[in-house]
N, C-alpha and C positions, 0 to 999 in steps of 0.2 A: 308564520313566515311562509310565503311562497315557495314553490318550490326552484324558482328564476334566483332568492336570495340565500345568498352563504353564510353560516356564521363566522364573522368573524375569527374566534376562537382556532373552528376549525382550519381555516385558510393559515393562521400561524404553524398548527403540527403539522400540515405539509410541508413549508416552508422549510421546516427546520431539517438539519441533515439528523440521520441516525448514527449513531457513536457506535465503531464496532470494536467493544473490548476485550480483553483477555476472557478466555473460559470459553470463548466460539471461536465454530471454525467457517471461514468467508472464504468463497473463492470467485471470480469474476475475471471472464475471459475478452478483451479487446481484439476487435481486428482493425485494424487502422493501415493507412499508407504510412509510408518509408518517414516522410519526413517529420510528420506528426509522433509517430514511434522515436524518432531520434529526438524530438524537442523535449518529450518524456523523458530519458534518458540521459539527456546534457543536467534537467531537473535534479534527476535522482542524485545524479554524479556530484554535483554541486550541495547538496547537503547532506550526501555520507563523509564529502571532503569538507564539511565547514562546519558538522555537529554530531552528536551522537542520538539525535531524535528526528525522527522526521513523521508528516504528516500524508497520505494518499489520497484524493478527494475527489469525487462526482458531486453533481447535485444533489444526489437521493443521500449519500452517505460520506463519512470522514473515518480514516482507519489510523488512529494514532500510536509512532513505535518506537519505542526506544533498544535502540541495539545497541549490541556488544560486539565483542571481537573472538573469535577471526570470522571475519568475510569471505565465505564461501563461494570461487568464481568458479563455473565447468562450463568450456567449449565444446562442442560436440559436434562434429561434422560427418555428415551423412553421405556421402560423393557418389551411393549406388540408385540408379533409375535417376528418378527427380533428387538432383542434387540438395543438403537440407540444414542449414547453420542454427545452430541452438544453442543459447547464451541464455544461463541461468545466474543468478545471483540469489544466495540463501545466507539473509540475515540472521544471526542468532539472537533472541532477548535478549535484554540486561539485565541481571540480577543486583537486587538491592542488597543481596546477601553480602556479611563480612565475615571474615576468618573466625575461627573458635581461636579464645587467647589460649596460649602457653604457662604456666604456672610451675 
């Protein structure tokens, strides 16, 4: 094979995203305009209100999560020098776990 041709095979493992599961820790920082940030955001908001799973996704990667409750919201406003709003939201997993019976 030339080095001009690709194999096949290969051109699929790119292609595919990498699954980022439990047991790692991922972290990836965006910077984006206002409105693009908000289309994210209307996203999220719409399937913490309509499931208890959701998905995160790029090209390179897919981060799949199923949370629980409670949903952690903290505002945080900065007002000294450059004024600085920070809105976190911290999902808890879900546990498959059940209660120990009573006997």
């Amino acid at each position: 094979m030339s080095d001009d041709q690709v194999d096949s095979s290969e051109v699929e493992e790119v292609e595919e995203r990498t699954t980022i599961r439990a047991g790692r820790k991922f972290e990836q920082e965006f910077r984006l305009d206002a409105a693009e940030a908000g289309e994210f955001l209307i996203a999220l908001g719409e399937q913490l209100r309509d499931d208890d799973e959701l998905t995160i996704a790029t090209e390179e990667w897919e981060l799949p999560f199923a949370f629980g409750e409670p949903v952690e919201l903290e505002v945080d406003f900065d007002g000294v020098g450059e004024p600085e709003l920070e809105i976190e939201l911290e999902l808890p997993g879900r546990t498959d776990e059940k209660a120990p019976s009573v006997e």
